[in-house]
GUTOR-511327 format. One record per atom (N, C-alpha, C): atom name; residue number from 1; x, y, z. Coordinates in steps of 0.05 Angstrom, whole numbers. Atoms other than C-alpha are relative to their C-alpha. Last residue first. Layout:
N
 at   i     xx     yy     zz
 CA NUM      X      Y      Z
...
***
This chain:
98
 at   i     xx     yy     zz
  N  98      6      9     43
 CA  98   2107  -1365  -2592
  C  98     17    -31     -1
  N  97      8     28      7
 CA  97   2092  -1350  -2513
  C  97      0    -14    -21
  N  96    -19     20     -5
 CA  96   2121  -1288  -2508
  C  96      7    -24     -7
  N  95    -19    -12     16
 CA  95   2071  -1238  -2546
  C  95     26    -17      6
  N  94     -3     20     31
 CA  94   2017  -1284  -2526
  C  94     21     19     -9
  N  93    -12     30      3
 CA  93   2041  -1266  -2453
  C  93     -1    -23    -29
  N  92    -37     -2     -6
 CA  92   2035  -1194  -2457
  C  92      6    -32     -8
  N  91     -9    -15     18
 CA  91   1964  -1192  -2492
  C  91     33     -9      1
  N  90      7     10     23
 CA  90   1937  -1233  -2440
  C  90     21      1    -29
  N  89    -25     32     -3
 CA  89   1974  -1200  -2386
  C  89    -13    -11    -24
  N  88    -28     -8      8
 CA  88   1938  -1131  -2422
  C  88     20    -18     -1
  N  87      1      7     14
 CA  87   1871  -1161  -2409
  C  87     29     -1    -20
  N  86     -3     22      9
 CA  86   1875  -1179  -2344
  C  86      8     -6    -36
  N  85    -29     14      6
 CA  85   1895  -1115  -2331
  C  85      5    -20     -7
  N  84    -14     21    -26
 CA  84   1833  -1091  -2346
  C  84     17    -10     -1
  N  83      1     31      8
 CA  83   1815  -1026  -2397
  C  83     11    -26     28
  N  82     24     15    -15
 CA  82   1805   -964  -2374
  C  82     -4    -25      0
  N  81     17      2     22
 CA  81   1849   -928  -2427
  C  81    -32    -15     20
  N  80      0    -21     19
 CA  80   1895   -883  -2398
  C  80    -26    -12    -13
  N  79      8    -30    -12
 CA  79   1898   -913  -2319
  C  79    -13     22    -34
  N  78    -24    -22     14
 CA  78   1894   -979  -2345
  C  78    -11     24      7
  N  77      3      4     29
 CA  77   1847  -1032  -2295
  C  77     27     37    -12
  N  76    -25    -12      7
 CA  76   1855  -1066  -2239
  C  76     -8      6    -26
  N  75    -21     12     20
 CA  75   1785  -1092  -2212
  C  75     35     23     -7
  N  74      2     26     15
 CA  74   1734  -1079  -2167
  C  74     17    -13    -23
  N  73     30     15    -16
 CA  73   1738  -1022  -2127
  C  73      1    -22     -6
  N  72     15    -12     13
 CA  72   1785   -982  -2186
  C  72    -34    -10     23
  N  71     19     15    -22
 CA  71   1854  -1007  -2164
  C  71    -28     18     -5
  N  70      8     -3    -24
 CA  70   1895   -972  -2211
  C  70    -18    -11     12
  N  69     29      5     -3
 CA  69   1934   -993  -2276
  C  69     -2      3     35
  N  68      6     -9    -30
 CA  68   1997   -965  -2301
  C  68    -24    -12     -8
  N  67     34    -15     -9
 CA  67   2015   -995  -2376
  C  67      3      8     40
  N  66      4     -3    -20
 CA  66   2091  -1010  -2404
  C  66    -35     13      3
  N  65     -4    -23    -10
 CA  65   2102  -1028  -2477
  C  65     -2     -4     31
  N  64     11    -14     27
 CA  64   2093  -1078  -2536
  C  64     -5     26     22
  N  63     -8    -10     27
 CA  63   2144  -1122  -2510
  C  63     -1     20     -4
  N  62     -5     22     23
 CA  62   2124  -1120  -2435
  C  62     10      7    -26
  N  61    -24     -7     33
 CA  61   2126  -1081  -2378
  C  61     -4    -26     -5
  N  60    -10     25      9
 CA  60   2068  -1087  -2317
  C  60     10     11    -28
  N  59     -9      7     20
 CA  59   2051  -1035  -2263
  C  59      9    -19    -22
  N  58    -23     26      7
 CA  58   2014  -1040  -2205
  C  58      0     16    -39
  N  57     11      1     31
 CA  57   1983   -965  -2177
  C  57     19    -31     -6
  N  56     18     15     -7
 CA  56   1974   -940  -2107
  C  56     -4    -18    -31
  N  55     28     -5     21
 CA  55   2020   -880  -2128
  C  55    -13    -22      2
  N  54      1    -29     -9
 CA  54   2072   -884  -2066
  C  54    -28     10    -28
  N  53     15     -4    -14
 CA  53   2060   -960  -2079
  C  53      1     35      9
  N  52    -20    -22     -5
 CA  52   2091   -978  -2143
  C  52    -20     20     22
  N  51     26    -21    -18
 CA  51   2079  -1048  -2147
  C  51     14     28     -2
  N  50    -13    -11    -32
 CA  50   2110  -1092  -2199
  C  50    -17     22     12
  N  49     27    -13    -14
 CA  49   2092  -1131  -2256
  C  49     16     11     22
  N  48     -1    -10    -22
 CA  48   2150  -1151  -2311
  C  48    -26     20     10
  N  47     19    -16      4
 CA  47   2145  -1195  -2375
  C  47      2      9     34
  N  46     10     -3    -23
 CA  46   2205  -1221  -2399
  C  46    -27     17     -1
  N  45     12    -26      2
 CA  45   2242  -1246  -2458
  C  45    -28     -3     34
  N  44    -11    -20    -22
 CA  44   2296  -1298  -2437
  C  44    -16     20     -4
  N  43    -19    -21     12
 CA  43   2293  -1338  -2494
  C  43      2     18     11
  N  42    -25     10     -5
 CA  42   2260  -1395  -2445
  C  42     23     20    -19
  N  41     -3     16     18
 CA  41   2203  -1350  -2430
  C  41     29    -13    -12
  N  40    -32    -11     26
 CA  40   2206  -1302  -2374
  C  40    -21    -23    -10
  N  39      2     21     26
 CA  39   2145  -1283  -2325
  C  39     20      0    -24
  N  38    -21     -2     19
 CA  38   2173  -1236  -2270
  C  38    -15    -21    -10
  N  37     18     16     21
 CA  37   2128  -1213  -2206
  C  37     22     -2    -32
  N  36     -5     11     36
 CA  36   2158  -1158  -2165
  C  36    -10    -31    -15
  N  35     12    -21     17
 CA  35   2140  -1129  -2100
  C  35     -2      0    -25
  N  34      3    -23    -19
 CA  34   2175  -1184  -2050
  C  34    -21     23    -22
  N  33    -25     -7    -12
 CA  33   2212  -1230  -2107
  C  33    -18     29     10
  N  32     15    -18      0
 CA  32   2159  -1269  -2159
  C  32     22     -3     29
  N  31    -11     -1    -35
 CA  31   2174  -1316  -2199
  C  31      1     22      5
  N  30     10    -14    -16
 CA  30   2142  -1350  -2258
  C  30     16     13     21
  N  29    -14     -2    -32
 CA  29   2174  -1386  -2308
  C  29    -12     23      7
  N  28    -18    -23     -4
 CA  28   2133  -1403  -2384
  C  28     10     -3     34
  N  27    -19    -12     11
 CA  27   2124  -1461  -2404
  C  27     16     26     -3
  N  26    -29      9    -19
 CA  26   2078  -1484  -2356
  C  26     19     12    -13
  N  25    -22     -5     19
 CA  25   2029  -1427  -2393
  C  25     22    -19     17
  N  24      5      8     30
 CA  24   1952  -1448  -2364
  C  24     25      8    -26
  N  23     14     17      6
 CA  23   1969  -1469  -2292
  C  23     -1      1    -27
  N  22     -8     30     -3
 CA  22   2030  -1437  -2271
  C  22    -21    -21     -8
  N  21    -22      2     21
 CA  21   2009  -1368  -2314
  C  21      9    -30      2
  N  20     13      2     30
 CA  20   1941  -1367  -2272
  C  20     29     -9    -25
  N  19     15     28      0
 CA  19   1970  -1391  -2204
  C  19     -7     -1    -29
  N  18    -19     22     -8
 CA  18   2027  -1327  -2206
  C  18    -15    -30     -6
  N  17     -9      4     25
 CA  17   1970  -1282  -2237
  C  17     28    -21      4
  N  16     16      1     20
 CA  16   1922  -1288  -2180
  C  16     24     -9    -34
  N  15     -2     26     -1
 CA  15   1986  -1289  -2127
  C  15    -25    -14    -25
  N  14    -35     19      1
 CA  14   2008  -1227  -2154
  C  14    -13    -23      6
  N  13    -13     -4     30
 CA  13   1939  -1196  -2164
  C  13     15    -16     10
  N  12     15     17     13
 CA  12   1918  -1214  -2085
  C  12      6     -9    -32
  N  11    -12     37    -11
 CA  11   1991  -1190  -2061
  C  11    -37     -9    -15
  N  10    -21     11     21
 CA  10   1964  -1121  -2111
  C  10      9    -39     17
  N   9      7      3     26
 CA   9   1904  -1121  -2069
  C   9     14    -10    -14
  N   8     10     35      4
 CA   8   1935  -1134  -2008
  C   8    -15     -5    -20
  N   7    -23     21     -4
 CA   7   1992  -1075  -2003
  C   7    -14    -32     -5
  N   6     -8      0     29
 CA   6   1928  -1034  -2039
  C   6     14    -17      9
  N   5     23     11     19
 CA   5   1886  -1047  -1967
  C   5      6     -4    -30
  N   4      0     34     -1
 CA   4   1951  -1039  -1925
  C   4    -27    -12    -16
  N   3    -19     16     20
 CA   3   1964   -970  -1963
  C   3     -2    -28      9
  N   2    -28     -6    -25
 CA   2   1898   -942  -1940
  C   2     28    -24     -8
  N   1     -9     26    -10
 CA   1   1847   -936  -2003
  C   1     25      4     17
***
């Protein structure tokens, strides 16, 4: 993949998970700053996505850890386990959302 094809992947992600959090968590805050992506919760715990383009790869920290995931053709998914990133925000955001 040529870096303006990942540079629009991940902007597809970001704006994918920017609409999904504003629609089905209002309660949580969204915002998103050039390469980064930030979901808080009002006790300030965070969940951070970000690009890390010299490895073609989005990242996202949360509680219960940090995952890499790579652009795969068709989806984002964990570099260790295979799994989709969708599933991980999942994961991340019921850990916030209490």
């Amino acid at each position: 993949m040529t870096e303006t094809e990942y540079l629009q992947q991940t902007q597809t992600l970001f704006n994918a998970v920017m609409a999904h959090i504003e629609h089905d968590y209002p309660d949580l805050d969204t915002q998103s700053q050039g390469a980064i992506v930030e979901i808080e919760n009002d006790d300030g715990q965070k969940i951070i996505i970000n690009q890390q383009t010299p490895m073609q790869e989005v990242w996202l920290a949360s509680r219960s850890g940090g995952y890499h995931f790579k652009w795969d053709g068709g989806a984002w998914v964990n570099t260790r386990d295979g799994a989709d990133f969708w599933s991980y925000l999942q994961t991340a955001v019921a850990e916030i959302n209490v």
